[in-house]
PDB file with SEQRES, HELIX, SHEET and CRYST1 records, atoms N, CA, C and O in Angstrom:
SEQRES   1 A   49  UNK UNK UNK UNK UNK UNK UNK UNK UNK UNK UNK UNK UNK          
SEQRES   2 A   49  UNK UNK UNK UNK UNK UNK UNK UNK UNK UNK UNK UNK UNK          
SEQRES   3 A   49  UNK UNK UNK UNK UNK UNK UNK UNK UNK UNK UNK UNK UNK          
SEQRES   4 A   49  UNK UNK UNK UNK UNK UNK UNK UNK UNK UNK                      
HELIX    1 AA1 UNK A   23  UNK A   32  1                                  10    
SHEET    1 AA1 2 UNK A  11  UNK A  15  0                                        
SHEET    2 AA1 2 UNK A  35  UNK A  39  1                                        
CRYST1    1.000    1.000    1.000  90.00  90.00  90.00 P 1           1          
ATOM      1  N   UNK A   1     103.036  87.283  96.630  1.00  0.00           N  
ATOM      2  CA  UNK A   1     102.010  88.291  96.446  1.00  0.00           C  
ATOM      3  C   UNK A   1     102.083  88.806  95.004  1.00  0.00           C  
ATOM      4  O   UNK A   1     103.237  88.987  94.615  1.00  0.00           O  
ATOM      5  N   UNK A   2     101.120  89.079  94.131  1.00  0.00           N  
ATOM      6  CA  UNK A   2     100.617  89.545  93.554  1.00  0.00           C  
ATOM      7  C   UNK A   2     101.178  90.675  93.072  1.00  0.00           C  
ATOM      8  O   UNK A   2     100.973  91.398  94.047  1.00  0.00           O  
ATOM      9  N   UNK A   3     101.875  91.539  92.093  1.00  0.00           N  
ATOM     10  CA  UNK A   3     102.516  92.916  91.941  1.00  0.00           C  
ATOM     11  C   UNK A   3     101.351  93.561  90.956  1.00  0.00           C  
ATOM     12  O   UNK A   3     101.495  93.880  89.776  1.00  0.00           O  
ATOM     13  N   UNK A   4      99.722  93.700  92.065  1.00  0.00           N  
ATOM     14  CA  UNK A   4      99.095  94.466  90.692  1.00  0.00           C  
ATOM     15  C   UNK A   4      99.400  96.303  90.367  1.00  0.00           C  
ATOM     16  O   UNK A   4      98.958  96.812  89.337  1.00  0.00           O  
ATOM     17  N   UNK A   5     100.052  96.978  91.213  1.00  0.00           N  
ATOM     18  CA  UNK A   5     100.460  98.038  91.106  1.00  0.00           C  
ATOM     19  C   UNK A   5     101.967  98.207  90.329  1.00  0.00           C  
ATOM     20  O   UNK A   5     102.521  99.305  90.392  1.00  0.00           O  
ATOM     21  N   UNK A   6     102.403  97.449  89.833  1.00  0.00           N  
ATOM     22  CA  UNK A   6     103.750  97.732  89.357  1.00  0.00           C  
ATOM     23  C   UNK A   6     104.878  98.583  90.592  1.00  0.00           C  
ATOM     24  O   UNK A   6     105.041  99.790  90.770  1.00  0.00           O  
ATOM     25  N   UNK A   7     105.490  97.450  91.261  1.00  0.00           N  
ATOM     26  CA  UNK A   7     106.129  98.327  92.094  1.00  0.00           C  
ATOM     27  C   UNK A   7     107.481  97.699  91.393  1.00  0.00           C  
ATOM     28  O   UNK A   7     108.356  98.106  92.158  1.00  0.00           O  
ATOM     29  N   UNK A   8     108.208  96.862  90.268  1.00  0.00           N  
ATOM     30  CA  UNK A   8     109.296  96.336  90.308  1.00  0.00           C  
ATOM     31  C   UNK A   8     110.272  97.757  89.482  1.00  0.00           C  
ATOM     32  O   UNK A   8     110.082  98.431  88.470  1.00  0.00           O  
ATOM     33  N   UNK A   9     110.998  97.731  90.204  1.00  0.00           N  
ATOM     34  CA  UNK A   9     112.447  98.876  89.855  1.00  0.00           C  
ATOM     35  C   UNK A   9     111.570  99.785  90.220  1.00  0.00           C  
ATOM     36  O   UNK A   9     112.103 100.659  89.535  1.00  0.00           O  
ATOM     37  N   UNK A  10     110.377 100.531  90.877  1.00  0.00           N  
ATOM     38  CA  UNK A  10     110.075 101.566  91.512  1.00  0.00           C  
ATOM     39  C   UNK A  10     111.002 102.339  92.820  1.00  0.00           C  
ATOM     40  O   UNK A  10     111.126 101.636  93.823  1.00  0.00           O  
ATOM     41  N   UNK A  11     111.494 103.394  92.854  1.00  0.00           N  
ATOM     42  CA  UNK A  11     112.155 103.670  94.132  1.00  0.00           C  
ATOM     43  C   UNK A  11     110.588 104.222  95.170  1.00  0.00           C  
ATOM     44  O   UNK A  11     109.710 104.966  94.733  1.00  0.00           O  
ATOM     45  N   UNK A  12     110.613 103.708  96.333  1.00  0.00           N  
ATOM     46  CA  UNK A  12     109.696 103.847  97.184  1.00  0.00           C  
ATOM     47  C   UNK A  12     110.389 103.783  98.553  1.00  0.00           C  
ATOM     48  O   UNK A  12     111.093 102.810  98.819  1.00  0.00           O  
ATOM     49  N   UNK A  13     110.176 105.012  99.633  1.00  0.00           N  
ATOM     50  CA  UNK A  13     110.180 105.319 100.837  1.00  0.00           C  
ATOM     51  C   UNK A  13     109.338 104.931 102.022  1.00  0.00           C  
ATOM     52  O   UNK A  13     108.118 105.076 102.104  1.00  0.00           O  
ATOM     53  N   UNK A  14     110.019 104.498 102.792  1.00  0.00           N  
ATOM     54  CA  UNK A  14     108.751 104.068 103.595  1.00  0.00           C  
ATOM     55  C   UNK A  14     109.292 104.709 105.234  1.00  0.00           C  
ATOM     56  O   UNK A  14     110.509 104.745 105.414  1.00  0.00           O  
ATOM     57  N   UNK A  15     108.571 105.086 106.122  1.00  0.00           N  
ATOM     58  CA  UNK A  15     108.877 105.729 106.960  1.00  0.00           C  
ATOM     59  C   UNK A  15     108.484 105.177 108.675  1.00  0.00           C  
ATOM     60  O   UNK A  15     107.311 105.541 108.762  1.00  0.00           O  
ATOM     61  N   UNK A  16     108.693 104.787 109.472  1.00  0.00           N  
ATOM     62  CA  UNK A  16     108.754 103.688 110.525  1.00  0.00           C  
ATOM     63  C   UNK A  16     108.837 102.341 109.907  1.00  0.00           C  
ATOM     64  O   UNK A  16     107.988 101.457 109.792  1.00  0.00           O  
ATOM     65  N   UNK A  17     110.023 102.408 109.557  1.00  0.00           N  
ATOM     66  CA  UNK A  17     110.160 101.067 108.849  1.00  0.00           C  
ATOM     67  C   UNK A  17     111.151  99.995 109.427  1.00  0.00           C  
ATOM     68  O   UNK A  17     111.796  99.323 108.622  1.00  0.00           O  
ATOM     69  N   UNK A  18     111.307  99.796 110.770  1.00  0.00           N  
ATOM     70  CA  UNK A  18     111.839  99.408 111.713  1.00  0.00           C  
ATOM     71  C   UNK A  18     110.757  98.662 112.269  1.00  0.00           C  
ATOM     72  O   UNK A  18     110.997  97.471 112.472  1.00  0.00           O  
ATOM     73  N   UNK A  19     109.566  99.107 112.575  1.00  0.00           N  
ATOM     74  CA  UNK A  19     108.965  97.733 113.156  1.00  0.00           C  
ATOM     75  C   UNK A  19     107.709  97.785 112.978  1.00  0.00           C  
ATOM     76  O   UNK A  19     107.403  98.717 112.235  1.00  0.00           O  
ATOM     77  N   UNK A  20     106.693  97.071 113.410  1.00  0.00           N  
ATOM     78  CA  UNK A  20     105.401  97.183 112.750  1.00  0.00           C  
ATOM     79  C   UNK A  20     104.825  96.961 111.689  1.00  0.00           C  
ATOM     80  O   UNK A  20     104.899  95.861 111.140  1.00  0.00           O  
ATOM     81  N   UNK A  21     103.735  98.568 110.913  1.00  0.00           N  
ATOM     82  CA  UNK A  21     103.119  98.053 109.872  1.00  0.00           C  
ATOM     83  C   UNK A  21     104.154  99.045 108.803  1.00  0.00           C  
ATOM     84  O   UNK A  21     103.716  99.411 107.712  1.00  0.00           O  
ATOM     85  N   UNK A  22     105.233  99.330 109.163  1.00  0.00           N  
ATOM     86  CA  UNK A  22     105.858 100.028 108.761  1.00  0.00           C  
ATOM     87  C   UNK A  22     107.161  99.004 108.085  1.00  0.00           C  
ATOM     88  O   UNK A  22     107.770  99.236 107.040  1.00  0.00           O  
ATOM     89  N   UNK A  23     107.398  97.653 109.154  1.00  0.00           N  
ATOM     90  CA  UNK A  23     108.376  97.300 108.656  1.00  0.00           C  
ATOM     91  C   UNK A  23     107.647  95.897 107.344  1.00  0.00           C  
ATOM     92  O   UNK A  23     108.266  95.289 106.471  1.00  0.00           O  
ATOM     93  N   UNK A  24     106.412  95.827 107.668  1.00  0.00           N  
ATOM     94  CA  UNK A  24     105.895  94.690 106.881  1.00  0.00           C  
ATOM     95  C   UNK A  24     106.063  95.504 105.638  1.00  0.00           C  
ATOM     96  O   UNK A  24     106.681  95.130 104.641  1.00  0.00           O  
ATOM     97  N   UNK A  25     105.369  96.816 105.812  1.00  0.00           N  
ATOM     98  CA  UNK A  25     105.295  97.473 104.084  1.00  0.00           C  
ATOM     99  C   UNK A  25     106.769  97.284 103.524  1.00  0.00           C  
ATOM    100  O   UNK A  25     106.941  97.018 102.334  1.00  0.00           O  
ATOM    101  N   UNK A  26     107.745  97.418 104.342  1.00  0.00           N  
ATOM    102  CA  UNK A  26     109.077  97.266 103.277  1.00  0.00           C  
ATOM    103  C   UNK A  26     109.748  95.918 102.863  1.00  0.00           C  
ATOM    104  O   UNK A  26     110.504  95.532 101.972  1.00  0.00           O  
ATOM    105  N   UNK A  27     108.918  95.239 104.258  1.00  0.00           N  
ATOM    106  CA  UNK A  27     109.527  94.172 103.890  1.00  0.00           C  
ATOM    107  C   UNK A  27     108.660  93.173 102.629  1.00  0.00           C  
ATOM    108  O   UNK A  27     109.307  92.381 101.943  1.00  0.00           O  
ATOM    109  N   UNK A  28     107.032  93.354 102.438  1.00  0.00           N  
ATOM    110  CA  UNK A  28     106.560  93.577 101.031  1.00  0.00           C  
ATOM    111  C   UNK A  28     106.893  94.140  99.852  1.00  0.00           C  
ATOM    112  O   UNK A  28     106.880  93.612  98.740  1.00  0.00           O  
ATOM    113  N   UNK A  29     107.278  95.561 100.241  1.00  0.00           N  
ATOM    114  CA  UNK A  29     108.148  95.988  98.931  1.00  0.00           C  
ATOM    115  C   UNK A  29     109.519  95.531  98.031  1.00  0.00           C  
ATOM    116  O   UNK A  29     110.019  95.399  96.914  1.00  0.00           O  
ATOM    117  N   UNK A  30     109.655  95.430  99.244  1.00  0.00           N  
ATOM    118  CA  UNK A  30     111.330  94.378  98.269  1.00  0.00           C  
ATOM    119  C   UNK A  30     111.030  92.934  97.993  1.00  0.00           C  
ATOM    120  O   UNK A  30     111.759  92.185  97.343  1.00  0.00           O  
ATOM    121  N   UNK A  31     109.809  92.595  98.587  1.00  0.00           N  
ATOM    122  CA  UNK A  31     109.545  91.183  97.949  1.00  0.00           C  
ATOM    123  C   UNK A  31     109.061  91.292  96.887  1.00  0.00           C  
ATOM    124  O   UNK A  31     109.059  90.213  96.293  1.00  0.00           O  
ATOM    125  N   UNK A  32     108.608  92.141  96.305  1.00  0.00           N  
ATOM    126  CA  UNK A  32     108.057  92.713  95.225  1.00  0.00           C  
ATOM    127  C   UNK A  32     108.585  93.388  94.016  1.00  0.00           C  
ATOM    128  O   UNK A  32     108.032  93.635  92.944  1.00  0.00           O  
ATOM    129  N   UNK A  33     109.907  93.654  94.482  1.00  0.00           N  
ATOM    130  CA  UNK A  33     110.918  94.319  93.791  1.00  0.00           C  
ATOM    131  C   UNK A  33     111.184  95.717  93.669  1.00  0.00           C  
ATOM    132  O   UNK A  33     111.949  96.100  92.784  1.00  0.00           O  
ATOM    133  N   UNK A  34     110.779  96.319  94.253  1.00  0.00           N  
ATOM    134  CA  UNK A  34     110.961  97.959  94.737  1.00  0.00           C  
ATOM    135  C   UNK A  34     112.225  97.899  95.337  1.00  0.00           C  
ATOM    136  O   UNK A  34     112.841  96.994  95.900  1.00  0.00           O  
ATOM    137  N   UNK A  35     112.566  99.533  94.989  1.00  0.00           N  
ATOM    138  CA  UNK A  35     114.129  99.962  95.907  1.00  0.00           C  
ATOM    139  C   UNK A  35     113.204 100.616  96.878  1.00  0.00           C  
ATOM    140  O   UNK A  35     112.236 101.318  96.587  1.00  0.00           O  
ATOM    141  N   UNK A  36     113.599 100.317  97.993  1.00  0.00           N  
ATOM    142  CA  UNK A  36     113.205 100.906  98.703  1.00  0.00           C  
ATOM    143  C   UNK A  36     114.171 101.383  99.778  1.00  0.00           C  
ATOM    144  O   UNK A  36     115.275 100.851  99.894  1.00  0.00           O  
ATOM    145  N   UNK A  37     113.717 102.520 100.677  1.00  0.00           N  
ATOM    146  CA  UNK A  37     114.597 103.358 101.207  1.00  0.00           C  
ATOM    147  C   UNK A  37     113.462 103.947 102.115  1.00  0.00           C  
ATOM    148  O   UNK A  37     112.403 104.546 101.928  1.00  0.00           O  
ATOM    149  N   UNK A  38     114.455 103.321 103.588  1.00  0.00           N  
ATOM    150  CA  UNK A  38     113.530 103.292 104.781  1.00  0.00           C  
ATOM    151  C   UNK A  38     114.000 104.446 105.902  1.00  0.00           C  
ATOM    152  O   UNK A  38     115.153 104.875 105.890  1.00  0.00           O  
ATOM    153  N   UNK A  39     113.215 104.811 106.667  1.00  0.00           N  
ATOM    154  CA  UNK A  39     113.161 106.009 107.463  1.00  0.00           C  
ATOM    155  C   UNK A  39     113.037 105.798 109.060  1.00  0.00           C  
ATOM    156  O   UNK A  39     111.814 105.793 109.198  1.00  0.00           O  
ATOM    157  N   UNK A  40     113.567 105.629 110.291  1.00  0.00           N  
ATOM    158  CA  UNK A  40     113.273 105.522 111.558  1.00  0.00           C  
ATOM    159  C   UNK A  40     114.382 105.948 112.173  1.00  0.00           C  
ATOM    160  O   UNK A  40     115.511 105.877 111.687  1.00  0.00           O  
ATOM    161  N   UNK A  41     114.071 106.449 113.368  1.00  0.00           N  
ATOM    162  CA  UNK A  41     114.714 106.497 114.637  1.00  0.00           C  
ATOM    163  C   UNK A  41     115.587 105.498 114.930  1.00  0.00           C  
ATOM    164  O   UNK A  41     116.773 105.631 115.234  1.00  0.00           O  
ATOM    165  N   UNK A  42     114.882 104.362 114.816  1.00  0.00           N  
ATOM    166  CA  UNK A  42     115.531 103.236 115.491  1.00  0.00           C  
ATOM    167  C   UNK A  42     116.166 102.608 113.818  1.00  0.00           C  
ATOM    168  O   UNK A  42     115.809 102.937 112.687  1.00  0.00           O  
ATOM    169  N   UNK A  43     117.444 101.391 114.367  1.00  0.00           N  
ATOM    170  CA  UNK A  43     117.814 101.033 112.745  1.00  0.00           C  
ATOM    171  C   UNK A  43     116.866  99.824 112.214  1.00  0.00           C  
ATOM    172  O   UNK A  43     116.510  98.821 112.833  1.00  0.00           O  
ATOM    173  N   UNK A  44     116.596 100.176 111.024  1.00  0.00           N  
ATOM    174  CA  UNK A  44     115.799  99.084 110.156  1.00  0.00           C  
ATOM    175  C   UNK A  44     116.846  97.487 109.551  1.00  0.00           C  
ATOM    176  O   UNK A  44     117.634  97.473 108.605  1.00  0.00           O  
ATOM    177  N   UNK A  45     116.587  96.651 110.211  1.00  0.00           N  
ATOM    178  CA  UNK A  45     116.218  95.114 110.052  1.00  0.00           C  
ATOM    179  C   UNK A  45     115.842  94.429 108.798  1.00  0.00           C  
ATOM    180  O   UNK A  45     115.432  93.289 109.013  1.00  0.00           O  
ATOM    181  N   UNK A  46     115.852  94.707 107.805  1.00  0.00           N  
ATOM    182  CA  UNK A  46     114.910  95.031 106.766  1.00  0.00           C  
ATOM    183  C   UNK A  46     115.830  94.403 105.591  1.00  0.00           C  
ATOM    184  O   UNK A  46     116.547  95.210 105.001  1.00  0.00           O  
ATOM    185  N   UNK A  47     115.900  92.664 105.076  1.00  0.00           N  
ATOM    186  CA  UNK A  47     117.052  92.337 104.286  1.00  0.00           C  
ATOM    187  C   UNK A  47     116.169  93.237 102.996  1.00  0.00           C  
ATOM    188  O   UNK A  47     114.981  93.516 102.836  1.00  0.00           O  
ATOM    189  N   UNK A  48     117.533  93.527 102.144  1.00  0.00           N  
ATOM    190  CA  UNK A  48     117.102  94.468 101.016  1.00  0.00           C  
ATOM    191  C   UNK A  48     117.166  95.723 100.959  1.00  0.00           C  
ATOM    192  O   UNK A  48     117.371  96.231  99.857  1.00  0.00           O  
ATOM    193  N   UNK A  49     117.047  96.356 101.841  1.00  0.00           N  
ATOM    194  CA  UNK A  49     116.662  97.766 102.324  1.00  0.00           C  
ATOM    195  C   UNK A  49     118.436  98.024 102.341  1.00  0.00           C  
ATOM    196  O   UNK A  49     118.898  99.112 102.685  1.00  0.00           O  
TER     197      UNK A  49                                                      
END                                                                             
């Protein structure tokens, strides 16, 4: 994908990030190169995170 927003070395939060459209966004973000730092109830799955 495409990085037209500049997300590389961005720190970005993402919040139901355990499953869903919650876990695709993080799992996009670190493909992308963002730190990211995830938020759920349940534990996040999420290589990178």
């Amino acid at each position: 994908m495409k990085d037209y927003f500049g997300y590389v070395g961005k720190n970005v939060v993402v919040t139901g990030a355990s499953s869903g459209m919650g876990k695709a966004t993080a799992e996009m973000l670190v493909d992308l190169g963002a730190k990211v730092y995830a938020l759920d109830w349940n534990e996040c799955s999420v290589n990178g995170i």
